[in-house]
C-alpha positions, -999 to +999 in steps of 0.1 A: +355+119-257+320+120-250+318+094-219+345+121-205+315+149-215+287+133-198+314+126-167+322+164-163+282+173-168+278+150-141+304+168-122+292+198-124+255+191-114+266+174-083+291+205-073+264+227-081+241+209-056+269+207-030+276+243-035+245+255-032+233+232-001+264+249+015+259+287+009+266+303+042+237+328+050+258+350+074+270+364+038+236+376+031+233+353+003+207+363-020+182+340-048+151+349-063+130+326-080+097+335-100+080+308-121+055+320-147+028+309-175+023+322-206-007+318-229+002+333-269-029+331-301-015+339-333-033+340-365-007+341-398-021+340-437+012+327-444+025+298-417+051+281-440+067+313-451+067+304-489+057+322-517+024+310-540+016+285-516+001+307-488-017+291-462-035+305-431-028+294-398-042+298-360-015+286-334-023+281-295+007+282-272+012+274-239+046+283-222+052+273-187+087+287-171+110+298-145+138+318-137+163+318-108+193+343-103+216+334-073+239+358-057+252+335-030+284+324-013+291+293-032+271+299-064+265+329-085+246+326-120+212+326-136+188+297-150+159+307-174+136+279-188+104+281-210+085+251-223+063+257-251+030+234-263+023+244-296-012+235-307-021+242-347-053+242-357-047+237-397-024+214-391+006+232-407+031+219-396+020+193-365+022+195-326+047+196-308+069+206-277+100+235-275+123+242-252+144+278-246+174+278-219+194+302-207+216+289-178+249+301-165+267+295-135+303+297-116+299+275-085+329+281-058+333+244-051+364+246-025+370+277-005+382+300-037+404+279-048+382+252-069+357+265-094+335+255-119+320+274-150+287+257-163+269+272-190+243+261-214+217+271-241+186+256-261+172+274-285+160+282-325+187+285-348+188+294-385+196+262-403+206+283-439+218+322-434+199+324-468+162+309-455+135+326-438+148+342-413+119+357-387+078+355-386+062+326-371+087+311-349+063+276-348+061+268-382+095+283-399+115+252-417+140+269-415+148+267-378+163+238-358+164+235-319+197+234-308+211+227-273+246+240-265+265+237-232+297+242-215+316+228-186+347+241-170+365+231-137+395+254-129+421+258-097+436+292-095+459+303-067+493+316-057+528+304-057+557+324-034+570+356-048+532+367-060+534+340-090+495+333-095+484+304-113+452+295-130+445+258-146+413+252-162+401+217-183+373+230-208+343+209-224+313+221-246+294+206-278+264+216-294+234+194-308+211+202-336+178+184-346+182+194-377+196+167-402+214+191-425+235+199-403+262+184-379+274+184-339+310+189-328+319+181-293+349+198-278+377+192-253+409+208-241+431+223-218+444+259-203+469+264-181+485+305-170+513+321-145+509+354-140+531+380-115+524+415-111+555+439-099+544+476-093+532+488-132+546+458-149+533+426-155+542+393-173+520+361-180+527+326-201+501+307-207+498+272-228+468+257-242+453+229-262+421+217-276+404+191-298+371+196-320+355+166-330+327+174-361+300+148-365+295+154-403+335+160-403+369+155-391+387+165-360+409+193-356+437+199-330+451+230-323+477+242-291+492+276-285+522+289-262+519+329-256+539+352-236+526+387-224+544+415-210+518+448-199+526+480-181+503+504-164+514+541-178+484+552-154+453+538-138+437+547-170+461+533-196+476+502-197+491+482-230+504+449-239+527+432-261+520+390-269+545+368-287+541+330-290+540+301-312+509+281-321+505+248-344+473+234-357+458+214-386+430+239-398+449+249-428+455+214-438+434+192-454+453+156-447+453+168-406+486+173-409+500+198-382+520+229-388+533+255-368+530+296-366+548+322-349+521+346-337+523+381-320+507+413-311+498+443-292+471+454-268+454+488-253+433+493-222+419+530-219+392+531-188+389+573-185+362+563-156+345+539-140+321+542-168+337+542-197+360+513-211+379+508-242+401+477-251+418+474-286+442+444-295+455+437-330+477+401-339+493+384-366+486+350-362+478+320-390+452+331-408+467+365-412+456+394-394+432+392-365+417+416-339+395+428-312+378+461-305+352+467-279+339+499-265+313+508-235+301+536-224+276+542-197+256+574-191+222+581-162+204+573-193+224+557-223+248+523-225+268+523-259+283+490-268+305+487-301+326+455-308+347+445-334+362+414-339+381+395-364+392+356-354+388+320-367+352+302-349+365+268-344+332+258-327+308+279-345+272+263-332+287+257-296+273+296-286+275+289-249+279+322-236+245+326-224+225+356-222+192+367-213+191+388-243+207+422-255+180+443-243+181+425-209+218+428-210+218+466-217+193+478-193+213+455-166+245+476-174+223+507-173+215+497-138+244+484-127+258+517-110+217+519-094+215+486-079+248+468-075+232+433-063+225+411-093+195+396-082+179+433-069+187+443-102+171+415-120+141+419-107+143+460-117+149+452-152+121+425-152+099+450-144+107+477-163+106+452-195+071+442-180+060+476-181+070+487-216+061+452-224+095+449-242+112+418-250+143+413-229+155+379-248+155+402-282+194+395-302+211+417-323+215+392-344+210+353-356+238+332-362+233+301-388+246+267-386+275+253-399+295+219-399+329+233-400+357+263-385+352+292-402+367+330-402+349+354-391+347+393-392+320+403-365+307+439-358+278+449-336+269+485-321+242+488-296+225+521-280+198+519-255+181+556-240+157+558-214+130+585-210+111+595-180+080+574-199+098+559-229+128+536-240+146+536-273+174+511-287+188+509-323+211+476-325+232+468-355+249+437-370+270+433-394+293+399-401+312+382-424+322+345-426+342+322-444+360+287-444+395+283-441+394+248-464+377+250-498+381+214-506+354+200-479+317+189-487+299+187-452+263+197-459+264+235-446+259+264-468+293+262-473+295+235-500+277+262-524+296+295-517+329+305-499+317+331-477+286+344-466+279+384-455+251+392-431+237+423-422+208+431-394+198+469-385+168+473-361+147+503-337+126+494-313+105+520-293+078+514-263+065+546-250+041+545-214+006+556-222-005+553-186+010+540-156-003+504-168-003+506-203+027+508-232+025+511-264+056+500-288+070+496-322+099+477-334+116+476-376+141+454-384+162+449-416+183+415-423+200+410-455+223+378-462+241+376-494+267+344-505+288+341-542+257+331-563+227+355-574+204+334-564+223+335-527+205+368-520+180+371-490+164+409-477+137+410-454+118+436-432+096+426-402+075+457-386+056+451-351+033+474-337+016+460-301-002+476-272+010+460-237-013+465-203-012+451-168-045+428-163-034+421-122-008+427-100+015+400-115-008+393-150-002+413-178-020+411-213-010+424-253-014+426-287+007+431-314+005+430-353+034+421-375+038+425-408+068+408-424+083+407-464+110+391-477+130+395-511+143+363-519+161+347-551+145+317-546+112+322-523+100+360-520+070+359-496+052+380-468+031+376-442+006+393-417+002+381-382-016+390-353-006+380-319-023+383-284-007+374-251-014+370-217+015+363-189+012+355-157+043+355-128+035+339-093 
């Protein structure tokens, strides 16, 4: 499977360059590229986050980068890369290099009728949900880079009598350099008709899909589902699903079994700004569903999300974003400045300014070897001020394997489920036209089957932000961090200057 994975990478690279090298410019085709150079000096009393074994620390940083956001004719997408030196002067935990990508593409390879959907990540991800979960990013043990990506070719069209069609192959995996943990590399198929006939509609769509776990076994899964939706109004439309799915995630000798599953669906879109879609289904692992809600004011975005489904690729988080706070003020400006790369560059400003950081999540997810279920919730409110921005995000998940029987080295193998919960405010207020001044609390909690499974930690920032030049832009911020922990309750104190510079 994976000489088909590096074939479709491949693929994709070379229809990105073809795609690109044949944008037509009479469709005003747009890109804006901006590399940069960061310089970040942190001094930490407590580098290895552990408790009764404190130990000061002075870090040097050096983070070249670049990013590129493409509105053209034959490609539209993003790519964000930083590459950090890391330079510790107590020798805490050694020199080295990290990388952070953010990449995500869909390149029009043949006159809108071939596609392809490229995505990929790198990034620091929680090896244990019950470890250290924030303060020095160099120096926590308990993070592991991991690179994610995704490839997807498609053909979509339209057969006589308005039958449209849509066939996609799908391939993603995720790799960890953490040994506790395994990869899983993914493959499968989609395939969907589709025909719309005044209010009514009706779809069928068939898929199928392989996940191959490193530290475990493969799983195979396939699905046949039938829709039928009507429009009652522009603003309301709903849906009924019935199909028939077999898999061997239940099963611990792979054997296959099959599932009826069903369900109903709701659109309500009141205006072009507001947008609420609610689906509930009985499928294998009993009752699943999907809530999302988002609401955009001159000066607020609301996002609430609710979801209930089975992960069967849980460290393969493709879906890459330049951050919640980047993705918030971008819906906030969406109605301002339609173009995608005109609005980029407005939302990097305005996070220059406040001296906010648009890559900040709601929430971390952990690594794991296995599928799991998983009961997801997240609300996010961002409000902007004439001199001042506010956004309160909350988290709150719940996960669980489906097999009890399996030892694979994740957190799993010592509890059966694992609750998570994040709350934090962050607020930058403009002191001046060039300087900001902001403040930031968050809460995370993570709590498993055993006592000793029990994790609660606070970290508080306070930092001062002001433009040095044109296109250089200086701050400081001091962060104070404390964690409860059954096993290793520690703090720390850090301060952190930075210096950024964009050409």
């Amino acid at each position: 499977m994976k000489r088909w994975h590096r074939w479709c990478c491949g693929a994709a690279v070379a229809a990105l360059g073809t795609a690109w090298a044949q944008s037509d410019s009479s469709q005003q085709a747009s890109l804006w590229v901006e590399p940069r150079i960061g310089l970040s000096v942190t001094a930490t009393d407590n580098a290895r986050l552990q408790a009764g074994q404190q130990q000061s620390e002075q870090t040097l940083e050096v983070t070249p980068g670049v990013r590129v956001v493409a509105n053209q004719a034959r490609v539209k997408g993003f790519f964000d890369y930083n590459l950090s030196g890391l330079y510790r002067m107590q020798d805490t935990g050694g020199d080295k290099l990290q990388h952070r990508l953010n990449t995500s593409a869909q390149i029009n390879a043949i006159d809108n009728w071939a596609f392809v959907d490229a995505s990929a990540t790198v990034s620091q991800q929680l090896i244990s949900a019950f470890g250290p979960v924030a303060g020095s990013s160099t120096t926590n043990a308990n993070q592991a880079q991991t690179a994610t990506y995704r490839v997807s070719p498609s053909v979509r069209g339209q057969f006589p009598y308005g039958v449209k069609y849509d066939a996609r192959y799908n391939v993603q995996g995720t790799k960890t350099k953490s040994n506790a943990r395994g990869d899983s590399d993914t493959q499968g198929w989609a395939g969907r008709l589709s025909r719309q006939v005044g209010s009514a509609g009706w779809s069928l769509s068939a898929d199928q899909q392989e996940v191959d776990y490193d530290s475990g076994r493969t799983t195979e899964s396939s699905t046949v589902t039938g829709r039928f939706s009507y429009a009652w109004s522009p603003q309301w439309i709903t849906g009924l699903t019935i199909g028939r799915e077999s898999n061997d995630l239940l099963t611990p000798d792979n054997t296959k079994k099959s599932y009826s599953n069903y369900g109903v669906d709701l659109i309500w879109r009141p205006s072009a700004r507001t947008t609420l879609s609610a689906g509930v289904n009985d499928r294998y692992f009993g009752r699943g569903h999907n809530l999302s809600f988002e609401h955009r004011a001159a000066r607020t975005v609301v996002r609430v999300s609710d979801v209930r489904d089975v992960s069967t690729s849980p460290n393969a988080n493709v879906n890459a974003t330049l951050g919640t706070l980047y993705d918030l003020l971008d819906a906030l400006y969406v109605t301002l400045e339609p173009d995608p790369v005109k609005r980029a560059q407005l939302v990097q400003a305005d996070l220059q300014s406040w001296g906010l950081p648009g890559d900040l999540l709601v929430s971390q997810s952990f690594l794991v070897s296995q599928a799991t279920l998983q009961r997801r919730q997240q609300l996010s409110v961002l409000m902007t001020a004439r001199r001042g921005t506010f956004t309160v995000s909350y988290a709150r998940g719940h996960s669980s394997r489906l097999l009890n029987n399996l030892t694979l080295g994740d957190d799993f193998d010592s509890t059966s489920q694992i609750k998570t919960n994040t709350l934090s405010f962050l607020y930058a207020h403009r002191l001046t036209p060039v300087t900001s001044a902001n403040a930031s609390y968050a809460l995370q909690r993570s709590e498993g089957d055993l006592d000793t499974q029990r994790n609660s930690q606070y970290t508080l920032t306070l930092g001062i932000t002001t433009q040095l030049g044109r296109r250089t832009s200086g701050s400081v911020q001091v962060r104070r961090l404390h964690s409860n922990s059954g096993l290793n309750p520690y703090s720390e104190s850090a301060l952190v200057g930075n210096i950024l510079h964009r050409f």
